[in-house]
N, C-alpha and C positions, 0 to 999 in steps of 0.2 A: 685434541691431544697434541697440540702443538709442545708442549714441556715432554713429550714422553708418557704421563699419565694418562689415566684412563679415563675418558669422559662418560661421569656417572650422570643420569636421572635426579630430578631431587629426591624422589622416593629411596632413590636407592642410596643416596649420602644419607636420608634419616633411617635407613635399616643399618649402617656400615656403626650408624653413631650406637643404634642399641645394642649390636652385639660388641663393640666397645665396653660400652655401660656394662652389659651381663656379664663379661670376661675381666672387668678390673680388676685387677690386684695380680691374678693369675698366671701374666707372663711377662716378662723382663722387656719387654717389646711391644709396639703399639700396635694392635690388630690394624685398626686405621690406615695407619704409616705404612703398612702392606700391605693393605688391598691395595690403596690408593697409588701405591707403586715410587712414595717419597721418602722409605727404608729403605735401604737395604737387608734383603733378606739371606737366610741359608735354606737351603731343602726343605730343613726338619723345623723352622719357622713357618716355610709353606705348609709343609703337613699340617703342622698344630691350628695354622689360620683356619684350614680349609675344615678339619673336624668342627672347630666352632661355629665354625658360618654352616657348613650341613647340618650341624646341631641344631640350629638359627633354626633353619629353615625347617626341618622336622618339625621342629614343637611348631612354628606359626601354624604347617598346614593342619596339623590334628588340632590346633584352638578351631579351623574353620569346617570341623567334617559335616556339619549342619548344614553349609555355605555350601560346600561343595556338590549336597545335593538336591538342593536348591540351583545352583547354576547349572550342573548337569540337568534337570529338567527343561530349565530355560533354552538350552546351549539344543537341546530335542526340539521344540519347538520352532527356535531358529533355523535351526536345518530343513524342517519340516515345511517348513513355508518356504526356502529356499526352491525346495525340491518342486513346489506348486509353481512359483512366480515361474522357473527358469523354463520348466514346459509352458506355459503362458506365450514367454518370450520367443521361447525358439522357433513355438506353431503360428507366432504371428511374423517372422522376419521370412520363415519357410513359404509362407503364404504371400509377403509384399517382395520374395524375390531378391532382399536383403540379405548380404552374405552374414553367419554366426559363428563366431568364431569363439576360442579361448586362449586368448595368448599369453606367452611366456611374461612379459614385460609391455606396461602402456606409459607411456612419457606423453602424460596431456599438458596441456597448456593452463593451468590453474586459472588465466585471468579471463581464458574463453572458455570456461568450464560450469555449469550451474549443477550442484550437487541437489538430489532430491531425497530428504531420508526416509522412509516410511515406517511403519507398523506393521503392514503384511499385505497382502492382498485381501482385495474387494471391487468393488463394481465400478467405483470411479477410479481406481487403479489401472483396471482393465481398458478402460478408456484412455486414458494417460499412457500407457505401453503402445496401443496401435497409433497413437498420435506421434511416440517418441518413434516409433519404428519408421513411421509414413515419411519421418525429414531425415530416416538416418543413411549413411552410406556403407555401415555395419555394423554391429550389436557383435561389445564385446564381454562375453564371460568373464570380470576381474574378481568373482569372489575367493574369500582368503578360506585359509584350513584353519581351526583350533582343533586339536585332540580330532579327534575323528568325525567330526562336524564340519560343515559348509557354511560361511558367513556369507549370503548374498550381497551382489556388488555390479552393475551393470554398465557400463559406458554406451552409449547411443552415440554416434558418432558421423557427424553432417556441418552442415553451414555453423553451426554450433553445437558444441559435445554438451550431454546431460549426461548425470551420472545418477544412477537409483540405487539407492542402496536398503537393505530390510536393516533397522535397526539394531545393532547386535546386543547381546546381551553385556551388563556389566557386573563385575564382584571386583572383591580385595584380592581373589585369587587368583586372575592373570598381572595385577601389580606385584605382588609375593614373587611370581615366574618369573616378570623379567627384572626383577630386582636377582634373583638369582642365578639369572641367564649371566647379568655384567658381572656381579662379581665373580663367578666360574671364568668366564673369560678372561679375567683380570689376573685371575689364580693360574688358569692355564700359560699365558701371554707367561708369566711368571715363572713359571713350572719349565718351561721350555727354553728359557734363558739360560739356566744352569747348566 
């Protein structure tokens, strides 16, 4: 954002281009040119952007209501094994005397770092957890939140960090969100200039 602009996603430059496309003709002004923050805008420019782009975004999510609960299953599952592995974890650091923590913020060191992703727990898992714990100097909680879900995420942390994570689930409809997360931002940043 070094120009002032808002640094978009590519996703989210090819979503900025289709509500472009749906909106041509319509307004004296380039939808683009204000999101992207290279107009100059008035209020009632933002307003109009911002109807189009929540327009946008309405229809995409009802093309995906199929998707959505198909993910919402998945996004259950994940949790669900989340909720197994992390008592796994806790009863085995509680037992090597390994402190368990959940912290706010981990600034690891990427290049001493080995990421493990898995599928869920099972037997060689479980094995792998009391091995990660036996070299660790404490096991830290990093899993994230979607929606009211737990994405498991675990840092091992010793002579070298391993990181476990349960695979999360994927759809089109966390790229939809944060393609709408930036340009809200974009519109707010905008909105508050005035």
């Amino acid at each position: 954002m070094a120009d002032g602009n808002p640094a978009f996603s590519e996703q989210t430059r090819t979503v900025i281009g289709e509500i472009e496309r749906e909106n041509k003709g319509k307004y004296e002004f380039s939808i683009s040119g204000i999101i992207e923050g290279s107009t100059k805008a008035t209020q009632q420019q933002v307003k109009m952007v911002r109807d189009a782009v929540d327009a946008y975004f309405s229809d995409a999510k009802k093309s995906l209501v199929g998707e959505q609960a198909r993910f919402e299953t998945e996004l259950q599952k994940a949790d669900a094994e989340y909720r197994k592995m992390d008592e796994v974890i806790r009863n085995k650091a509680v037992t090597a005397r390994v402190p368990y923590i959940k912290p706010t913020f981990v600034d690891a060191d990427s290049q001493g770092q080995e990421e493990i992703t898995i599928e869920g727990y099972s037997g060689a898992i479980d094995l792998l957890i009391t091995k990660l714990v036996s070299v660790s100097n404490y096991v830290a909680d990093t899993s994230g939140i979607y929606d009211k879900y737990t994405l498991g995420s675990w840092v091992f942390s010793g002579q070298k960090a391993y990181v476990l994570t349960i695979t999360p689930p994927s759809s089109p409809i966390v790229a939809i969100e944060r393609s709408q997360r930036e340009i809200d931002a974009a519109l707010d940043s905008l909105s508050s200039k005035k």
